[in-house]
FIPANU-631496 format. One line per field, with one value per atom (N, C-alpha, C): residue number from 1; x, y, z. Coordinates in steps of 0.1 Angstrom, whole numbers. Layout:
<sites>
k: NUM_...;
u: X_...;
v: Y_...;
w: Z_...;
</sites>
This chain:
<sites>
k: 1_1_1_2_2_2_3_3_3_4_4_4_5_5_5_6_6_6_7_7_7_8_8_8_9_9_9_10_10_10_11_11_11_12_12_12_13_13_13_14_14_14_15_15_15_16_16_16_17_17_17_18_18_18_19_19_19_20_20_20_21_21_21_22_22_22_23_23_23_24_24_24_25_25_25_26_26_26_27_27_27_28_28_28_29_29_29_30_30_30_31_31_31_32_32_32_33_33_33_34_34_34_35_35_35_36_36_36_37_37_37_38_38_38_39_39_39_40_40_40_41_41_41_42_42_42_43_43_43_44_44_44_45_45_45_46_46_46_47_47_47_48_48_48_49_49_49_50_50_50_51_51_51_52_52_52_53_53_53_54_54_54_55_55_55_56_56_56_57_57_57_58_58_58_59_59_59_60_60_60_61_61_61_62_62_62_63_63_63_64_64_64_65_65_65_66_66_66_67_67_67_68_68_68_69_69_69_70_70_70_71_71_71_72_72_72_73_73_73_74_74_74_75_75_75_76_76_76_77_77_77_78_78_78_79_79_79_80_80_80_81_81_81_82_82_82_83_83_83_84_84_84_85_85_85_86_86_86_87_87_87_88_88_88_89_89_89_90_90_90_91_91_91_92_92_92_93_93_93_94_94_94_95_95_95_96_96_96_97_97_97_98_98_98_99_99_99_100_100_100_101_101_101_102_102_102_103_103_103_104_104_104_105_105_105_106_106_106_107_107_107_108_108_108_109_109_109_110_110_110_111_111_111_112_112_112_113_113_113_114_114_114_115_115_115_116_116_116_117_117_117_118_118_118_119_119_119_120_120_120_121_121_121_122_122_122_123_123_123_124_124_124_125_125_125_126_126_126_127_127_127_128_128_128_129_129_129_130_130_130_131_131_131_132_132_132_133_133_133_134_134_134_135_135_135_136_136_136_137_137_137_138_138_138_139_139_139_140_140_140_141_141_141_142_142_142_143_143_143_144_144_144_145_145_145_146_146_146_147_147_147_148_148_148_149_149_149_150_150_150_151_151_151_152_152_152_153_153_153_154_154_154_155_155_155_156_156_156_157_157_157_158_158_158_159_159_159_160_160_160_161_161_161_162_162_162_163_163_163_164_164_164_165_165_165_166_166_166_167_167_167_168_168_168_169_169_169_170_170_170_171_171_171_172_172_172_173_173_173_174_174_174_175_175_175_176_176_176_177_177_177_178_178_178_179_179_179_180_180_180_181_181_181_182_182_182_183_183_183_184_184_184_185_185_185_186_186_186_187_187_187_188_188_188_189_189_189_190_190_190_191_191_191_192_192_192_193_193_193_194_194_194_195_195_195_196_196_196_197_197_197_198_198_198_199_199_199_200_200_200_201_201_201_202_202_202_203_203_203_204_204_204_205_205_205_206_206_206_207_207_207_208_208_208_209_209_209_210_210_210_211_211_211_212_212_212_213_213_213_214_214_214_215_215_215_216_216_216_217_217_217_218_218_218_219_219_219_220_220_220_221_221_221_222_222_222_223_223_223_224_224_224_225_225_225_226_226_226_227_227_227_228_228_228_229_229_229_230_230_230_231_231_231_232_232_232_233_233_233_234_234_234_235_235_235_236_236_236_237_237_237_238_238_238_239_239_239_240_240_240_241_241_241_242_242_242_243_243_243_244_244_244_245_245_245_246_246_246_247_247_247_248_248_248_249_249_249_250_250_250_251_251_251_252_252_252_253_253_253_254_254_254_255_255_255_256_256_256_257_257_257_258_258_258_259_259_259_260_260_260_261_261_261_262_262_262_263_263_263_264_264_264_265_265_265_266_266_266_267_267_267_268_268_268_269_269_269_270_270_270_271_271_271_272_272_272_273_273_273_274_274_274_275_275_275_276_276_276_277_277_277_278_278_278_279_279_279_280_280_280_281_281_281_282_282_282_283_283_283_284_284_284_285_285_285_286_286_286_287_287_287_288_288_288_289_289_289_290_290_290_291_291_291_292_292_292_293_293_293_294_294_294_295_295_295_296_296_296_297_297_297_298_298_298_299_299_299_300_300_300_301_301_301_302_302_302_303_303_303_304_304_304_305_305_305_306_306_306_307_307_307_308_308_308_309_309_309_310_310_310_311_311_311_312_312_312_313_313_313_314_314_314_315_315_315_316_316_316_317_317_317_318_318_318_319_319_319_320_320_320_321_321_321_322_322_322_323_323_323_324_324_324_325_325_325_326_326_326_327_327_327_328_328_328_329_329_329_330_330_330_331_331_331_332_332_332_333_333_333_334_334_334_335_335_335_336_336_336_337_337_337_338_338_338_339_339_339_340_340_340_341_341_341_342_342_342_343_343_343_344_344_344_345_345_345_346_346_346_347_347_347_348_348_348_349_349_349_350_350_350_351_351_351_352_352_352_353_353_353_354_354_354_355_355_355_356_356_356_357_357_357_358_358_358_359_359_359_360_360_360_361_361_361_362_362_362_363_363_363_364_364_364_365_365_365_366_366_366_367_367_367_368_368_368_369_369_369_370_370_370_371_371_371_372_372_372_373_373_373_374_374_374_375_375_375_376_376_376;
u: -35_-25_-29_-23_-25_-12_-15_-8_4_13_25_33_33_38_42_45_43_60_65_79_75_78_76_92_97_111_105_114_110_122_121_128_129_145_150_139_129_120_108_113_97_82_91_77_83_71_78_71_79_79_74_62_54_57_59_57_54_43_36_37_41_50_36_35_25_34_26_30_31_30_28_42_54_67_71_53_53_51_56_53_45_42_36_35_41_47_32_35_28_36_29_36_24_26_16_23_14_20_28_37_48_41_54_53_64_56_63_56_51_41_46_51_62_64_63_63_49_40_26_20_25_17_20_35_46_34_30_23_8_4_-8_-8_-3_-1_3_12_10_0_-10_-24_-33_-30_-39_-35_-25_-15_-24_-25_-32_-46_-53_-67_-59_-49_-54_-41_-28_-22_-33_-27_-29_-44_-51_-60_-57_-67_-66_-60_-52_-46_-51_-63_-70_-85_-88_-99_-96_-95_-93_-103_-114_-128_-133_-135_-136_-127_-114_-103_-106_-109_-110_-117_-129_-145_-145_-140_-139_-127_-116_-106_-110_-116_-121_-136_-146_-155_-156_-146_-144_-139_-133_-127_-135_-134_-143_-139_-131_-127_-125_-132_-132_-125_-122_-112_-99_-93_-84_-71_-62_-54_-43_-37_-30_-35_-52_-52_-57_-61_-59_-51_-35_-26_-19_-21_-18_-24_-42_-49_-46_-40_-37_-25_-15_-2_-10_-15_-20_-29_-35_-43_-34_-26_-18_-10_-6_3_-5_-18_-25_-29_-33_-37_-21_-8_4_0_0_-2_-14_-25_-36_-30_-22_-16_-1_6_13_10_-1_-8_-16_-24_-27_-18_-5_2_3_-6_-13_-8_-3_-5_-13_-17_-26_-40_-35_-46_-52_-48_-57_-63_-64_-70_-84_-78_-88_-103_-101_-109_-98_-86_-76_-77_-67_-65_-74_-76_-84_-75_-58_-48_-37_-26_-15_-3_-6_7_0_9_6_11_4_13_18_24_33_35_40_47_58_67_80_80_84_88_98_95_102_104_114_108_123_121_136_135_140_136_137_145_144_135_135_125_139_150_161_159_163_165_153_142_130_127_133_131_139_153_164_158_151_150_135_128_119_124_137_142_145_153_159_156_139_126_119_120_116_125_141_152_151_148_146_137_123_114_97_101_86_82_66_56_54_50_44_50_48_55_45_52_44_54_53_61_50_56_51_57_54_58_63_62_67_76_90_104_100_96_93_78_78_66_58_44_31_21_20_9_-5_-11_-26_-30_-25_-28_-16_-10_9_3_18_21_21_18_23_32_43_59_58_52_47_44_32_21_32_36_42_55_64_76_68_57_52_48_40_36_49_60_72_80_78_84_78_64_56_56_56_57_73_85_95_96_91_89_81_72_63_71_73_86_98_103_117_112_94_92_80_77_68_55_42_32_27_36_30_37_42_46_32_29_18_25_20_26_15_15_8_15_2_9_3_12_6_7_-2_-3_-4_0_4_-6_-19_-29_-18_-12_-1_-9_-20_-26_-41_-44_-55_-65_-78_-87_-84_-82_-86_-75_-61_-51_-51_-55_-57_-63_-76_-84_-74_-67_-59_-49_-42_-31_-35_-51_-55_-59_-62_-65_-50_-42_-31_-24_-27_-20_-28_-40_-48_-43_-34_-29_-20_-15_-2_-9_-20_-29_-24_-22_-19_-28_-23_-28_-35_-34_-46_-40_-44_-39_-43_-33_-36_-36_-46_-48_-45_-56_-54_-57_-64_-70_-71_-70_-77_-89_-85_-104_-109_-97_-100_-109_-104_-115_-125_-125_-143_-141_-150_-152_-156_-165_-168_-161_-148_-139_-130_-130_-125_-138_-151_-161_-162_-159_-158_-149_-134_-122_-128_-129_-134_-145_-152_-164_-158_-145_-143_-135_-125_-115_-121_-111_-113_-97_-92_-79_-89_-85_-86_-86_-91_-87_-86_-76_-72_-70_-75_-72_-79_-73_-80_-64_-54_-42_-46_-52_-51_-62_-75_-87_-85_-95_-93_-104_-107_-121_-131_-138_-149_-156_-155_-163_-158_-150_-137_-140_-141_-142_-154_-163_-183_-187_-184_-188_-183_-170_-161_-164_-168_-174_-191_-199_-213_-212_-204_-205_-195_-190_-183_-172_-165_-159_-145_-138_-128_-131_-122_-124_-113_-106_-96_-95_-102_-93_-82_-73_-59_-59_-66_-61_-52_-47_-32_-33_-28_-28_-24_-15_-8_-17_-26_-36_-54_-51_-69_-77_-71_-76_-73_-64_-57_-58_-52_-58_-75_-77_-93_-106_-100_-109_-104_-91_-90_-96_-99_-110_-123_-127_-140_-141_-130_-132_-127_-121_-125_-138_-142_-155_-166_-169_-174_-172_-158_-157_-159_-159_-166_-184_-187_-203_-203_-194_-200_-183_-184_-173_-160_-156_-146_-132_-119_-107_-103_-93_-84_-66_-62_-50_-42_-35_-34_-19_-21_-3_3_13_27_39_43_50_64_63_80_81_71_72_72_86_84_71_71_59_47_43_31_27_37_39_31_39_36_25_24_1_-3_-4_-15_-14_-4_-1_-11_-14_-22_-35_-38_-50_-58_-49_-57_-55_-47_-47_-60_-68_-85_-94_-87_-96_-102_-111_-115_-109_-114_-114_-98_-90_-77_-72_-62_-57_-43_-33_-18_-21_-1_1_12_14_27_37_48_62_72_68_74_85_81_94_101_99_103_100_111_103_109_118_125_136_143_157_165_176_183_173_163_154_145_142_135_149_142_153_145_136_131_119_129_123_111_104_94_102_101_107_98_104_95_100_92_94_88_94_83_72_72_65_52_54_48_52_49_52_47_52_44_41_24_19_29_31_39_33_42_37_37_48_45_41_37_26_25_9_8_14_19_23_35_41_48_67_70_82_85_96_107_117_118_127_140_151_164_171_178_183_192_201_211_205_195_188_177_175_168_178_184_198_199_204_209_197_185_170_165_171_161_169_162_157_162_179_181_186_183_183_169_168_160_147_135_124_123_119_117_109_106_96_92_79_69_79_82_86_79_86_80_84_82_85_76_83_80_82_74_74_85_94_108_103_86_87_83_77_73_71_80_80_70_59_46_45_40_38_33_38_31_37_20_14_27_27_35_31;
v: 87_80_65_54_41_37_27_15_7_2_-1_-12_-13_-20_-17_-31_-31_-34_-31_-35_-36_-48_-48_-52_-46_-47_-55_-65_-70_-60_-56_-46_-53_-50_-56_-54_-45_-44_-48_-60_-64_-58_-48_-44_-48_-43_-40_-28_-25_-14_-18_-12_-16_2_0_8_6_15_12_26_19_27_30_39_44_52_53_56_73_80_92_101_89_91_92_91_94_74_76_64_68_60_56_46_50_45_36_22_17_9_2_2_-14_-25_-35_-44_-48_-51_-73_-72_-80_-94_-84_-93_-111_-122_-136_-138_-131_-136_-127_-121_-113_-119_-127_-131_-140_-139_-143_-127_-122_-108_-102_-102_-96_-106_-117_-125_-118_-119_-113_-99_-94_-77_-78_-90_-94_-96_-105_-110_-102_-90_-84_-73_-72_-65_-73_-80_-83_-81_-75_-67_-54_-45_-29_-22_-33_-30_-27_-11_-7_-1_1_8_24_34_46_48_46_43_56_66_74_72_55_50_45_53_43_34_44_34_24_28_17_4_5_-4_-11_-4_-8_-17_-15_-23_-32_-30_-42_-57_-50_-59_-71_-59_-67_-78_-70_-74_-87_-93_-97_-112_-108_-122_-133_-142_-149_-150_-144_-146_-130_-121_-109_-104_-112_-105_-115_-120_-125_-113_-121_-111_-107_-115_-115_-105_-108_-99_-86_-83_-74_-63_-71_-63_-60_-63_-62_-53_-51_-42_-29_-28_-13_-11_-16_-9_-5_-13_-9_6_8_16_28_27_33_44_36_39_50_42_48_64_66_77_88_79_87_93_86_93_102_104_112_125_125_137_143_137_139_146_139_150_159_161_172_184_179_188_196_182_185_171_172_160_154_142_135_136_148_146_162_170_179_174_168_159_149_146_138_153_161_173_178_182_191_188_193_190_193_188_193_198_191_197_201_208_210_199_187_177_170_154_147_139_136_130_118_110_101_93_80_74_67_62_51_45_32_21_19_14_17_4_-3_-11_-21_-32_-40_-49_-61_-75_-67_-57_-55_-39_-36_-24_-12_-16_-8_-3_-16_-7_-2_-11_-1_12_15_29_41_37_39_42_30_31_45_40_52_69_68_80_85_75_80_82_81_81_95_99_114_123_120_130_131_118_117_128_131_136_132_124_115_119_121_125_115_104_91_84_65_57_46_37_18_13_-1_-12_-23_-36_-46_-51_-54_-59_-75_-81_-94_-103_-99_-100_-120_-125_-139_-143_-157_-162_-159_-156_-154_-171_-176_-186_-183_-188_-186_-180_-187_-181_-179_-165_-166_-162_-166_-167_-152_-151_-137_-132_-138_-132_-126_-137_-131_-118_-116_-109_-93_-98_-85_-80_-91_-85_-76_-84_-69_-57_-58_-44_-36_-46_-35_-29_-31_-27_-14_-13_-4_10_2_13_21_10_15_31_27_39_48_46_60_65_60_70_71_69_74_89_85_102_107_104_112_112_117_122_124_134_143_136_120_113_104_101_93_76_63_55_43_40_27_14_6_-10_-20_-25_-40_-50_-56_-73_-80_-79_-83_-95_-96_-108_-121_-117_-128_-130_-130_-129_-137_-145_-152_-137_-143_-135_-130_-140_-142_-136_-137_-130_-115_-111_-97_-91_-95_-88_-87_-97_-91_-83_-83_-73_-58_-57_-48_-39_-46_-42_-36_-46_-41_-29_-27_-16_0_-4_11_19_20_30_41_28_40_45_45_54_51_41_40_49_51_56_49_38_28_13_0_-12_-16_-22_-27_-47_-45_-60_-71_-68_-74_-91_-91_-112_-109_-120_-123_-113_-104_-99_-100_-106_-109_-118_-128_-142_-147_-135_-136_-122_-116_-104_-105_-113_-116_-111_-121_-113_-100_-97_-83_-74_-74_-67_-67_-79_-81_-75_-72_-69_-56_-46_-32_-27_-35_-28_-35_-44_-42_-31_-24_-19_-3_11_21_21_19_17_17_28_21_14_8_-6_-1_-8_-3_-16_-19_-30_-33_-36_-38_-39_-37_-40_-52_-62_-76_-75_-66_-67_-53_-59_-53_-53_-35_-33_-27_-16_-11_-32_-37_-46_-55_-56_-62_-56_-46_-32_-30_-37_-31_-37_-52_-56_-48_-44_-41_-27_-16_-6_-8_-15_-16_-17_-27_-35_-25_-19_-5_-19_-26_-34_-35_-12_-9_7_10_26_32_26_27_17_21_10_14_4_5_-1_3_-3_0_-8_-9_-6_3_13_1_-10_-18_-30_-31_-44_-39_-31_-27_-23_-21_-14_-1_4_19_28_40_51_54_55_54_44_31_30_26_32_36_47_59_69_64_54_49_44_37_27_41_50_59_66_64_74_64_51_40_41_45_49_58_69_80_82_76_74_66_60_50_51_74_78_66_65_54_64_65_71_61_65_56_65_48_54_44_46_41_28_17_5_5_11_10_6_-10_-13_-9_-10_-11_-2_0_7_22_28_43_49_42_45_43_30_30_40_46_59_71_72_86_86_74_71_72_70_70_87_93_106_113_111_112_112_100_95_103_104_106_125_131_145_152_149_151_144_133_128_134_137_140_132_122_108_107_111_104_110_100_100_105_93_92_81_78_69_64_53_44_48_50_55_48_31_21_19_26_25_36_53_61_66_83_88_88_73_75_78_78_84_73_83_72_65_65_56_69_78_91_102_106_118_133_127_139_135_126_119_132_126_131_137_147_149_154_146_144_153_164_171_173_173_174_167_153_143_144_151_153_153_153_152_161_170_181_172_174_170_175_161_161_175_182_193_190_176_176_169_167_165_147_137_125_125_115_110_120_127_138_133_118_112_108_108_100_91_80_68_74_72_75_65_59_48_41_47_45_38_44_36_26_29_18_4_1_-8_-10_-2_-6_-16_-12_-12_-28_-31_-44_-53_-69_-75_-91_-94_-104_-121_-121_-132_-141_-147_-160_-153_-156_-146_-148_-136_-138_-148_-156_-161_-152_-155_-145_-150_-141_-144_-156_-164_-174_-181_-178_-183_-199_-200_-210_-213_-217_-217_-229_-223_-231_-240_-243_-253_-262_-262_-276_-275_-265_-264_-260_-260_-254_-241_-240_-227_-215_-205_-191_-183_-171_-164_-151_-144_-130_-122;
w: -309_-302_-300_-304_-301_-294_-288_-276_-285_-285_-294_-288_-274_-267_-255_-247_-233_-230_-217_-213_-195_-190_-177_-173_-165_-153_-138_-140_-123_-112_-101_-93_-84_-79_-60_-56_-51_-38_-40_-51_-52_-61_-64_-75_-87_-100_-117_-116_-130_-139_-148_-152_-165_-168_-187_-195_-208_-209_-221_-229_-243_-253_-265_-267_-278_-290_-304_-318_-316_-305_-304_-293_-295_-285_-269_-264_-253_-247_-234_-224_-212_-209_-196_-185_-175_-162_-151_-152_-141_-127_-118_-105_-103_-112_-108_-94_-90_-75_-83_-72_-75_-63_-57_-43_-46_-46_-53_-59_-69_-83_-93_-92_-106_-119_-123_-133_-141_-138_-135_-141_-131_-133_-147_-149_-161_-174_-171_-180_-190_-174_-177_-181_-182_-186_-200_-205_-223_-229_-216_-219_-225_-215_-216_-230_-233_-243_-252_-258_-270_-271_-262_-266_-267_-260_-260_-270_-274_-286_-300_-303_-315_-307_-296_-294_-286_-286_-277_-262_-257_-242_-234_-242_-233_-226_-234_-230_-224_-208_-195_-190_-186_-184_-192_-202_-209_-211_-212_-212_-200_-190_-175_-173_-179_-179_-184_-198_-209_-200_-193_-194_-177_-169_-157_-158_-164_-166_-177_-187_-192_-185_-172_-170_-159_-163_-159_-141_-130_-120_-118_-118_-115_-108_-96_-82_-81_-94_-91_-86_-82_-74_-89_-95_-100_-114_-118_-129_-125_-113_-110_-105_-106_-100_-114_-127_-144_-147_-143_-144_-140_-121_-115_-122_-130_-133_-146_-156_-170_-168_-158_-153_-153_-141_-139_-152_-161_-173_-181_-183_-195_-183_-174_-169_-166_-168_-172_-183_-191_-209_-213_-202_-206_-195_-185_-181_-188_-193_-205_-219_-223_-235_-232_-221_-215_-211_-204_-200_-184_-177_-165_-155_-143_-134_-133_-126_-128_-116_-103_-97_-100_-106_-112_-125_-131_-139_-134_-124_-114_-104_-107_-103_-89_-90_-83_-66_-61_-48_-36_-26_-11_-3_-7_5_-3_4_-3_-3_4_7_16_15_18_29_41_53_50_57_54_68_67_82_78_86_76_88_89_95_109_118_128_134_142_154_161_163_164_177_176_187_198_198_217_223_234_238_229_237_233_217_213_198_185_194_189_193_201_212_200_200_187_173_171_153_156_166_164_166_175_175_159_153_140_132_131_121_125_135_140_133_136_132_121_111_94_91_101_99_100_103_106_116_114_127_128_119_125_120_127_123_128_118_124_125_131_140_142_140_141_152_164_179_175_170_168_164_167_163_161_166_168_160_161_156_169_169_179_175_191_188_189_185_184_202_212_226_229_232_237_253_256_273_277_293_296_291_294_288_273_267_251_251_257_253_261_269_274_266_261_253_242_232_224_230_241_241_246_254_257_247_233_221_221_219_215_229_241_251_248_246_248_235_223_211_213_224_230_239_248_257_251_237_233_221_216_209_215_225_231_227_230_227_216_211_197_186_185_173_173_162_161_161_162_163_162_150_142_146_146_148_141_132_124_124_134_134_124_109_101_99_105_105_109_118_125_137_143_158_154_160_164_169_168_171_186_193_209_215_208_209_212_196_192_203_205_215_230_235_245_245_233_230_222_216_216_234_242_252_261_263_269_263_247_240_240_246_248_252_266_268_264_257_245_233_233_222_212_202_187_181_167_158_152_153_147_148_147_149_136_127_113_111_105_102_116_125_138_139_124_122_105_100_88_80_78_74_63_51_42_35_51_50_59_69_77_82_78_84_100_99_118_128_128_138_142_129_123_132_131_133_150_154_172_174_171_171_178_162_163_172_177_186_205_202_215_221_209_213_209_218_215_206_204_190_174_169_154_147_139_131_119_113_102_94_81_72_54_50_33_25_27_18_11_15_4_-1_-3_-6_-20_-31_-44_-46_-56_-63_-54_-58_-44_-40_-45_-45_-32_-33_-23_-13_-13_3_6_-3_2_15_16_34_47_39_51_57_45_48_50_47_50_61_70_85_89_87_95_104_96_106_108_103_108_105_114_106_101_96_84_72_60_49_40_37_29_20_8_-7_-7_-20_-22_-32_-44_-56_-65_-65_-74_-77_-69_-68_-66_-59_-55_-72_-80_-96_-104_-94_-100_-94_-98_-95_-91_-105_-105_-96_-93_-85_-71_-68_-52_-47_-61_-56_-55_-62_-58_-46_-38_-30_-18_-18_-9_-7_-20_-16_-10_-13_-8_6_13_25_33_25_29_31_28_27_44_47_61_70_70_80_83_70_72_69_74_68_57_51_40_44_45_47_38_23_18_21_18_19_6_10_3_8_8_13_6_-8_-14_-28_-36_-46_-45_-50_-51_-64_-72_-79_-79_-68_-62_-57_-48_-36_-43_-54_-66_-69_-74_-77_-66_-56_-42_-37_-39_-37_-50_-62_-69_-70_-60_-56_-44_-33_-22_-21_-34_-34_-31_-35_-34_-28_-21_-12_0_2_22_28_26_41_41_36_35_50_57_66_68_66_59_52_47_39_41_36_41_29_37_22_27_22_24_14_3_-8_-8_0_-4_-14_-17_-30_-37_-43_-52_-57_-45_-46_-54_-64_-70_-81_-82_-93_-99_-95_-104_-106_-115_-119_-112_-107_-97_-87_-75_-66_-57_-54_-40_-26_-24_-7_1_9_24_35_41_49_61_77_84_86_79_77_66_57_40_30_22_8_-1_-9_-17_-29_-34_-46_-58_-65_-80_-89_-100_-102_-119_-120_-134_-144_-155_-165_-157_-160_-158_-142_-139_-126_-120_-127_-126_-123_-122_-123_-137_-135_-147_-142_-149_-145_-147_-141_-141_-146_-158_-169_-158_-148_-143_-131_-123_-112_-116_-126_-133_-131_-138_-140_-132_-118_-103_-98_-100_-95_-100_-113_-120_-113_-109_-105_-115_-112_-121_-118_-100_-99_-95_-88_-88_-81_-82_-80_-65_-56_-43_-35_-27_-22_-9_-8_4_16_26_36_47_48_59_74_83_94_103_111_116_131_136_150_159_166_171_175_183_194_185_175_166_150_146_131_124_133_121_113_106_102_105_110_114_105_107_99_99_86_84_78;
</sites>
């Protein structure tokens, strides 16, 4: 079986659809991360199309080695998010001619299903109280919410500091106890910040506090963060490659990390970058903000994980865009049962799904009192 060609879809939510067509009638489905570089990425995935056209699309590692090790910027973000969908695809097409899904392939499952959280929150106590009720009734055990309907300054006022935590109190007393309830500072909070709004939020026991500073670009305060607070820390979404994740687990300076399946390097080495975490008692709880097929690889990935925690089902499972979406029950997901990644694109939600006006830009705000720029 050789490689034949590539087809990438830009999608409303911000991802593509990479599929890569082999001389043997079968495809293979990837999920490379988008975001406002979609067409950059769509680039480099041609780039990279002219080393692996007309070769074996079952030499994943090798393909893997050759295509990263090759580039003179190893952790760029962009060729690495070309790399996790090409990844992605080719490990469709070696569960397809096997005849097997893709995480019994990977050495079979540790659980039967997979937890899950979805999104919750809203400017006021009220209707964050609301949207978290309506995410329990959906089915959700757990949920995240970002407290910051507004821009946050580097040092905010009492009033500040108290409208967020009243979001987060108002969604614990609207599900009680036994909902778990994540919060992501979105690395929108100054170090000095974080640390007070970590403190004031103790009480309501989060399930973990995500991306409370920068950790991408000093671990330092990330590391202060975590050893002041009894809150979990949870963070790695923008960090790619065990390589990317080695400080953060050496210096133990969260005890959650969240590769991201579309950018971290694939399937294959989000299992490395979990087991890297498992060595220094770290959980993995994987970020999926918008891709239903990112969702379906990471559900592949962390099937056999230990350390695995939950996962974010920011895109859903596809409803309307597979012809045989993922359901979520009770706050799980039953592992995919059929051959490769175990979905199929639906031609009709496909169409609804592509992506044909002017490309998104990253969300950006700004602060009322003097224009500047704050973080999202």
């Amino acid at each position: 079986m050789k490689i034949t060609r590539f087809d990438v879809t830009p999608l409303n939510n911000r991802g593509l659809l990479l599929r890569v067509e082999t001389d043997a009638g079968l495809t293979g489905l990837g999920a490379p991360m988008n975001y406002e570089h979609g067409r950059t990425v769509g680039r480099a995935i041609l780039d990279m199309g002219d080393y692996l056209i007309g070769r074996d699309p079952l030499q994943i590692e090798d393909h893997w080695q050759t295509l990263y090790r090759s580039s003179y910027s190893r952790q760029m973000p962009i060729l690495l998010a070309a790399l996790s969908g090409i990844e992605m695809a080719c490990l469709d097409l070696l569960g397809k001619t096997a005849n097997l899904p893709v995480w019994k392939l990977l050495g079979g499952s540790v659980r039967e299903k997979i937890r899950v959280y979805g999104a919750a929150g809203g400017p006021t106590p009220e209707q964050a109280a609301q949207a978290a009720r309506q995410r329990v009734e959906q089915g959700f055990t757990a949920l995240k919410t970002t407290p910051f309907p507004d821009p946050v300054r580097p040092i905010e006022t009492p009033a500040g500091i108290e409208r967020s935590v009243s979001l987060v109190a108002a969604m614990r007393e609207a599900v009680g106890p036994a909902i778990d309830i994540a919060i992501d500072f979105h690395r929108a909070t100054s170090p000095a910040l974080a640390k007070v709004l970590l403190r004031e939020l103790e009480p309501l026991k989060p399930l973990f506090v995500e991306e409370p500073t920068r950790s991408t670009d000093n671990i330092g305060p990330l590391l202060e963060l975590t050893r002041s607070t009894s809150i979990p820390i949870a963070t790695g979404e923008r960090c790619a490659t065990r390589w990317g994740f080695r400080e953060l687990c050496e210096r133990k300076a969260a005890a959650i990390v969240q590769p991201d399946i579309r950018h971290c390097g694939g399937i294959l080495e989000m299992k490395k970058i979990a087991a890297l975490a498992e060595v220094h008692e770290i959980a993995v709880a994987p970020h999926n903000a918008a891709d239903p097929l990112g969702i379906v690889a990471s559900v592949h990935a962390m099937a056999g994980t230990p350390n695995f925690l939950i996962m974010e089902y920011g895109g859903g499972g596809g409803e309307g865009f597979f012809t045989n979406p993922l359901q979520m029950q009770d706050g799980f997901v039953e592992l995919p049962r059929g051959p490769g990644l175990g979905v199929e694109i639906d031609p009709d939600g496909l169409e609804a799904a592509t992506h044909r006006g002017p490309w998104r830009q990253r969300t950006m705000r700004r602060h009322p009192e003097d224009g500047s720029f704050a973080d999202f």
